[in-house]
N, C-alpha and C positions, 0 to 999 in steps of 0.2 A: 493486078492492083499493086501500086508502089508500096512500100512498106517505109516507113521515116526508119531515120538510125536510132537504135534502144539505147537510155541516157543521153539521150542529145539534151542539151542545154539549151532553153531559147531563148529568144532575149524580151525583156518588157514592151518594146515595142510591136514585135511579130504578133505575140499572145493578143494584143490589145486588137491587132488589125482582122486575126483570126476570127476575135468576139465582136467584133463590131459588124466583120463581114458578114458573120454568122445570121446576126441579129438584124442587121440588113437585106440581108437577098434570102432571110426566112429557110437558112439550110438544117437540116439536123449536127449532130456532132459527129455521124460516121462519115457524113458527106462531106463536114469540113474536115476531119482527121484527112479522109482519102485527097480531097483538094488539095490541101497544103501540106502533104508528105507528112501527117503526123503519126509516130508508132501507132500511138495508144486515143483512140478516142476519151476515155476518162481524161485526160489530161484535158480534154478544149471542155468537157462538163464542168473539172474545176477550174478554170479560167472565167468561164462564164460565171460561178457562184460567188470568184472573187470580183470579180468588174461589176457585178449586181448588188454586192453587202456591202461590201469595201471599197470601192471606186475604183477607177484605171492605175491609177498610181498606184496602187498596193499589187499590181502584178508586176512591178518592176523589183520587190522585195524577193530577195534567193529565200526560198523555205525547204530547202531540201533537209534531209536527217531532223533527228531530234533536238527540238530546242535545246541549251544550258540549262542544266538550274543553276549551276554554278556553286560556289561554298556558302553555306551559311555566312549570314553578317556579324562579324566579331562582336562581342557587345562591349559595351564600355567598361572600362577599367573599373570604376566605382560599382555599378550593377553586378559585374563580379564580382566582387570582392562580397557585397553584400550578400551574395547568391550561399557561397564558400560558406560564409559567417551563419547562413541558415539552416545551410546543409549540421555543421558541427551543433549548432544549437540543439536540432532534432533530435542526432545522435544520443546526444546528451541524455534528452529528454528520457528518447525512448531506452537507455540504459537504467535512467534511473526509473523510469515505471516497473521495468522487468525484474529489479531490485524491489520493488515495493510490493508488488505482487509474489513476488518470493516469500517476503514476511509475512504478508497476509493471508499467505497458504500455509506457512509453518507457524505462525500464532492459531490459525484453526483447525489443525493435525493435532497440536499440544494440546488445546482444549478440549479435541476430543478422547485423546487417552487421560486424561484424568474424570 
């Protein structure tokens, strides 16, 4: 039994002829893998999942590795700026609660020693 070469690359056109042949002459995928010299049968199972959800044309798309995410999207100058301004606001804030709570704990420490 032939064995195809491991990481072979195919082209969008073969894959399409593979799943149509497939789909045609009613073969399984270890029949087509061995037919047309493929390593891996999984590879003509996803060929066929794609040419069935996504149509022929989307087996021409490279998907190998993992997608980009790429860098987050800068945000805008003013959105920052406003982000910055909320951040210090908070701060503020919560300085001054931790301050107020401070007195509020020692106004009811003093009242309780008298």
């Amino acid at each position: 039994m032939p064995k195809g070469v491991p990481n072979k690359r195919y082209t969008g056109e073969f894959k399409q002829m593979v799943v149509e042949t497939m789909m045609r002459d009613k073969i399984s995928y270890h029949e087509a893998a061995r037919r047309f010299e493929i390593s891996d049968h999984h590879s003509v199972a996803s060929w066929e999942r794609i040419y069935l959800t996504e149509g022929p044309e989307m087996l021409y798309v490279e998907r190998r590795g993992r997608g980009s995410k790429g860098r987050p999207p800068k945000l805008p100058k003013e959105v920052e700026e406003d982000l910055l301004k909320e951040v210090q606001r908070l701060r503020a804030e919560n300085e001054y609660l931790k301050k107020l709570q401070a007195l509020v704990l020692e106004g009811k420490q003093s009242q309780l020693k008298k």
